[in-house]
N, C-alpha and C positions, 0 to 999 in steps of 0.2 A: 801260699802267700798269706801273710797276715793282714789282718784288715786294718784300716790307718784308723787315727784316734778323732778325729774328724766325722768319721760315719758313726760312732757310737754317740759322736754330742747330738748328730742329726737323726738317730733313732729315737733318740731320747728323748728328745722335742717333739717328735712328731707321734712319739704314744702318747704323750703326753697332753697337743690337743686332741686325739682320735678320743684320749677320755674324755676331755671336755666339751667337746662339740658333736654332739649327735641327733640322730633325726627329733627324738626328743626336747632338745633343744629347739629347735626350729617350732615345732608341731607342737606345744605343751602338754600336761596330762587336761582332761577334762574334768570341770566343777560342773555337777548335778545341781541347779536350785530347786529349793522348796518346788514348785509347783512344775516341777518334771522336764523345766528346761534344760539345754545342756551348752555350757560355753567353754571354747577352745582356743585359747592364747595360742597367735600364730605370732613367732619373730622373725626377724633377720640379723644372720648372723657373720660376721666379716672376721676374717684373721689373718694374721700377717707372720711369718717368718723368714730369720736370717741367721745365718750359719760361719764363721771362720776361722781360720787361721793356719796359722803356718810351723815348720821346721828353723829352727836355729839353731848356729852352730855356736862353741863355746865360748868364742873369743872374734868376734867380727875383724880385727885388725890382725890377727893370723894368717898365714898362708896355709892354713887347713879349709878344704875342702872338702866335699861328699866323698869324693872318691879317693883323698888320702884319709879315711874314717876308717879304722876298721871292721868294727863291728857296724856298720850304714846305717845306724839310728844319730839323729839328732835328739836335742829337745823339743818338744812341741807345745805349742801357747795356741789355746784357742776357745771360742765362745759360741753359745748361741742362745739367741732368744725368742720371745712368741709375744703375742696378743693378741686378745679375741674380744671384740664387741659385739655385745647383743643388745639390740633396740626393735621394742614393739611394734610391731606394723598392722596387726588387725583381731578382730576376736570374733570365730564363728558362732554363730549361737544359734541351737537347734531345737526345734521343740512346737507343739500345736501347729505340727504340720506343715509347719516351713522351715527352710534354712536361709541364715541372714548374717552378708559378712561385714560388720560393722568395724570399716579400719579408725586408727588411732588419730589419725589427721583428718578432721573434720572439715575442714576449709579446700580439699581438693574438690573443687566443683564436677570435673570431668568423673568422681566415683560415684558425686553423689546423680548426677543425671542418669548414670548406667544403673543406679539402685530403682530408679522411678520408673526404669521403660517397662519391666512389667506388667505396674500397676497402670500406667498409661495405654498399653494393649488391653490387659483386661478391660478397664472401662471404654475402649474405643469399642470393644466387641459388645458389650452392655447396650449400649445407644444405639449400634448396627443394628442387635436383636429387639431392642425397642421397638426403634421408626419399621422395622421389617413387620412386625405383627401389629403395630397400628395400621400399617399402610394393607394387611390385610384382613383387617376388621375393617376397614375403613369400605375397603371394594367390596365384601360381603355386603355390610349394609347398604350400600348401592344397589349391588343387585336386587337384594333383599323389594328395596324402595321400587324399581325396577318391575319385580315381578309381580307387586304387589297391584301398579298403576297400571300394568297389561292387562290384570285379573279385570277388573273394571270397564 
């Protein structure tokens, strides 16, 4: 059975984005800056396709039919098309020992608070270990005071 003219316009189209759209796309190549950082265009990529059409016969006001055809081909009329959008959505950049995903939309508050909780932990841990070693200098020199005023 031979394949209808329909699945070769939907082949076509669809090599078609597989060349255009790949991880590559999504994931960009990475730019080295001078001073050994590395930044990685990440996008988003969106596409759309659609495919149609049909068999006709030679004279619509005829009383010819498929089945009085002899040879069972008609004409066939048909189309297909694509689209793909791509739009930036953040840029990794790695480098002196951190990595940091700097998205494109700056005004999303709820990314930029999830960028902060780190540094917010680190420094909660900072003052933990602060007041922890004052508070034990602080009992040393008590004792300190302590065993000094027993001596006596």
């Amino acid at each position: 059975m031979s394949s209808h003219p329909i699945e070769g316009l939907m082949t076509t189209a669809m090599q078609s984005i597989k060349e255009m759209v790949d991880v590559n796309t999504i994931v960009g190549d990475a730019v080295q800056a001078p001073d050994g950082t590395v930044i990685i265009p990440i996008s988003k990529v969106s596409f759309g396709f659609a495919a149609g059409g049909g068999d006709y016969g030679e004279d619509s006001d005829s009383n010819n039919s498929r089945e009085d055809k002899s040879d069972g081909k008609f004409p066939f009329a048909g189309g297909s098309g694509a689209g793909v959008s791509i739009n930036p959505v953040a840029f990794m950049v790695c480098g002196q020992n951190h990595v940091k995903l700097l998205p494109v939309n700056v005004n999303s508050s709820v990314e930029k608070i999830l960028d902060m909780v780190p540094e917010l932990v680190q420094k909660a841990n900072e003052m933990i270990n602060e007041k922890m070693s004052k508070s034990k200098s602080d009992n040393c020199k008590q004792k300190k005071e302590e065993n000094e005023k027993g001596k006596e």
